[in-house]
C-alpha positions, 0 to 999 in steps of 0.5 A: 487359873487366871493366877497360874497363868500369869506366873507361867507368864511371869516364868517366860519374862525371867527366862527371857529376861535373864539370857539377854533376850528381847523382852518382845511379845513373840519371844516372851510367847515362844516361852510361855505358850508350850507350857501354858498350853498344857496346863490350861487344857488340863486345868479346864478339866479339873472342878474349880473348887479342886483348882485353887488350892488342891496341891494334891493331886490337883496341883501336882498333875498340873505342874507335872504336865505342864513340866513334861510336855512344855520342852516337848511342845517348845520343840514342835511348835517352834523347833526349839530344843529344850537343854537339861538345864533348861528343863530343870529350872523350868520344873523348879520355878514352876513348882514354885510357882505353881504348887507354892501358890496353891501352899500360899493359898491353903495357909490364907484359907486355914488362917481365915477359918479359925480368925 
């Protein structure tokens, strides 16, 4: 959990990073607090065994919900839109993030077992 947490960290830095923005900690959280929010409230929900390396259909609701309702918190909480495009690549780094870290982790285990 700590791990996904980071990365959506990670994707609020690039997101900033990469429209010139201030990399501060207030703007970094305006990013990153809506999309941490959901995924660590359904994340504590989920076993922890099923958690680390479940790409389904643990991983997938994850990064679905975190995907659906971050643009939707980013609105509520700070009044921010959220732009298609925006959206988009928010859903693409986080499944990358989110479903390929799990894909990483599936591997490493499966390679552990039959070494």
């Amino acid at each position: 959990m700590i791990i996904d947490a980071v990365l959506i960290v990670i994707f609020a830095i690039i997101g900033v990073a990469s429209h010139d923005g201030n990399l501060g900690i207030s703007n970094i959280a305006r990013v990153a607090i809506p999309f941490l929010l959901p995924y660590l409230f359904l994340a504590a929900a989920i076993k922890p065994t099923e958690l680390i390396n479940n790409i389904f259909p643990a991983g997938l609701a994850l990064w679905l919900i975190t995907v659906v309702l971050g643009p939707i918190l980013r609105s509520m909480l700070f009044s921010d839109t959220s732009a298609l495009a925006f959206i988009l690549v928010a859903a693409g780094v986080l499944a990358v993030f989110i479903l390929g870290r799990r894909s990483i982790s599936t591997l490493l285990t499966r390679q552990r077992k039959t070494a």
